[in-house]
matplotlib code that plots the C-alpha trace (Angstrom):
import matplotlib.pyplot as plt

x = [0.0, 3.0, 3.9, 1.1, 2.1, -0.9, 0.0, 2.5, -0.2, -2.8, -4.0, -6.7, -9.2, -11.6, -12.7, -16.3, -17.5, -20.8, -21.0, -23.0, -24.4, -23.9, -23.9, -21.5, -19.1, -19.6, -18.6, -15.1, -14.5, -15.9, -16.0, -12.6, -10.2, -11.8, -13.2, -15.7, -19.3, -20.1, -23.2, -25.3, -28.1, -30.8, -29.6, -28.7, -25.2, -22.9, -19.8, -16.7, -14.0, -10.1, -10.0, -13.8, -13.0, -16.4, -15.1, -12.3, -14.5, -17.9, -20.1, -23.3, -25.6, -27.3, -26.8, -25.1, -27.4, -26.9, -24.8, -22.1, -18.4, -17.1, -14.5, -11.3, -9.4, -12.0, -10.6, -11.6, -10.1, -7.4, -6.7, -8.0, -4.6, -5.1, -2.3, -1.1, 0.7, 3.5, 5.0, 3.6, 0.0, 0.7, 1.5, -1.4, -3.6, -1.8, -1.9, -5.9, -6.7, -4.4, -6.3, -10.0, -8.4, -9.2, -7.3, -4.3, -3.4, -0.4, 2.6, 5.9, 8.4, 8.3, 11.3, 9.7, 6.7, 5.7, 2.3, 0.2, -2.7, -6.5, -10.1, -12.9, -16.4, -16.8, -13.0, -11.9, -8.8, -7.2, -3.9, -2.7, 0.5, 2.9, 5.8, 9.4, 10.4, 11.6, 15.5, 14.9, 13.8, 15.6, 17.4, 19.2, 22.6, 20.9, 18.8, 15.7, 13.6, 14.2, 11.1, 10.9, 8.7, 10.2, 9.4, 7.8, 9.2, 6.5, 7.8, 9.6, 6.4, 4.3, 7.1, 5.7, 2.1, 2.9]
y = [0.0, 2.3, 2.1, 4.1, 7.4, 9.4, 10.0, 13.5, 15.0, 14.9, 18.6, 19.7, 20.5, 22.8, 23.7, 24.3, 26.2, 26.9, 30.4, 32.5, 35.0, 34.4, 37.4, 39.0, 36.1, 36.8, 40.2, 39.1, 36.2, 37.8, 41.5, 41.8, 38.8, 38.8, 35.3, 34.7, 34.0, 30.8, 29.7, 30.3, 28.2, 31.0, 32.3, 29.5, 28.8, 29.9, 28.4, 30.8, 30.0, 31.7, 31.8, 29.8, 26.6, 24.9, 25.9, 26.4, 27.7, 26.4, 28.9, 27.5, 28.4, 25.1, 24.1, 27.8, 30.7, 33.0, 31.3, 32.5, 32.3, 29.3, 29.3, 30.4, 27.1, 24.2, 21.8, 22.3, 23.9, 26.2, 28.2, 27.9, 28.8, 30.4, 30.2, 33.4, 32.8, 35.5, 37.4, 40.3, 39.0, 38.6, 42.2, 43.3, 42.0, 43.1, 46.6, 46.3, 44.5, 47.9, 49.8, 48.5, 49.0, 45.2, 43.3, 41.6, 38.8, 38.2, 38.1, 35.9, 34.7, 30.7, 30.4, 28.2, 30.7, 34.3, 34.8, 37.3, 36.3, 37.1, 36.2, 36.0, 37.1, 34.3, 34.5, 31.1, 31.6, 32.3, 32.3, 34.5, 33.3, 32.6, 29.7, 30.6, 28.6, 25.1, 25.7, 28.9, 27.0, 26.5, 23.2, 21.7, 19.9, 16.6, 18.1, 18.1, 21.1, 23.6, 26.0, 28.7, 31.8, 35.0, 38.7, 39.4, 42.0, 43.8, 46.8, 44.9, 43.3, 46.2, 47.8, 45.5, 46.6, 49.3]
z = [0.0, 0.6, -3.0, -4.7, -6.0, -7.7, -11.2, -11.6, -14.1, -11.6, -10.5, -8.7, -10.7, -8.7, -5.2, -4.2, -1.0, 0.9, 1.6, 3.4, 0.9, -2.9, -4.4, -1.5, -2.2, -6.4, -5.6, -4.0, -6.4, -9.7, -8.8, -7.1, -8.2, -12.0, -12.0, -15.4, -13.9, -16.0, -15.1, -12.1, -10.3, -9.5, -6.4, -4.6, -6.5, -8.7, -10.9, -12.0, -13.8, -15.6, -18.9, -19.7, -18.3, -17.1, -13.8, -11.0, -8.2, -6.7, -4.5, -2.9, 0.0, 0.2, 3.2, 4.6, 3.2, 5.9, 8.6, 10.8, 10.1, 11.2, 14.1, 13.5, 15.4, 13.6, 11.6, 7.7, 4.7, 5.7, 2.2, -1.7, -3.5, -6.8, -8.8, -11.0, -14.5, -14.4, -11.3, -12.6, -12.7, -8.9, -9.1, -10.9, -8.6, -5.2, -6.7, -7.0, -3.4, -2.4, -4.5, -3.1, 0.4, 0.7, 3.9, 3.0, 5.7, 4.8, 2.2, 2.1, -0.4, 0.2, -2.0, -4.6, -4.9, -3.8, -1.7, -0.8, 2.4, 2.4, 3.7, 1.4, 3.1, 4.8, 6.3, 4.1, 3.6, 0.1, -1.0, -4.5, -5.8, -8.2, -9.1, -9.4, -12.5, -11.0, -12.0, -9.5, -6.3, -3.4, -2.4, 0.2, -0.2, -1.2, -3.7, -2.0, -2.0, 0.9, 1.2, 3.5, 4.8, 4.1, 4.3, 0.9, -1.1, -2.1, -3.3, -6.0, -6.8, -6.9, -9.5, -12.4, -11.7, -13.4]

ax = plt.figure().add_subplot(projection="3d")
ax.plot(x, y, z, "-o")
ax.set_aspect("equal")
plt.show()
């Protein structure tokens, strides 16, 4: 049983999460962050999508319309990481969460990636980021990948926004 390895071409295809209030979390998802709307189920769910795949994100209130964040310390999903093409598209969209005055979390350089931190409206967790190229990343003496957290440097970042 110790043998399986999943094959290297799997990804994860999509993430899908109940939500207090639809349109609020449409406004964060599609409004801020530039997801396409691609189909939505009256008002009770929605699916959203880059570049007009069928779809990366699921938003329903079936079984949450109108409940309470959950608690901070619960287990459950901890962040939805969206993964940015370029560095600068990483740029692009720090520069307009700064520009919306929305809360930033956090921001680190993990070595193999850079990351900026937020909540969506119902505080899950989302990560924005993107991949150094593989050659770039950071290894130990054996080889093996040594990621890290880092202070962020924004300020270089936010230079290609422009």
């Amino acid at each position: 049983m110790n043998d399986y390895k999943i094959p290297a071409q799997t990804r994860i295809g999509h993430v899908h999460l109940k939500v207090s209030n639809l349109q609020q979390s449409l406004d964060f998802y599609s409004g801020l962050l530039g997801f396409e709307k691609m189909q939505l189920y009256g008002d009770q769910a929605a699916f959203i999508s880059a570049g007009g795949y069928h779809h990366h994100i699921g938003l329903n209130t079936w079984q949450s319309k109108g409940a309470p964040r959950g608690p901070e310390y619960a287990p459950g999903l901890f962040h939805t990481a969206i993964l940015y093409p370029e560095r600068k598209d990483l740029a692009i969209i720090l520069q307009r969460l700064i520009d919306e005055k929305y809360p930033i979390t956090g921001a680190s350089d993990h070595g193999v990636s850079e990351a900026i931190y937020l909540d969506d409206p119902d505080g899950n967790g989302v990560e924005l980021y993107w991949d150094r190229p593989e050659e770039e990343w950071p290894k130990d003496d054996n080889g093996e990948i040594e990621m890290f957290t880092r202070r962020l440097d924004i300020e270089g970042l936010l230079a290609l926004a422009k």
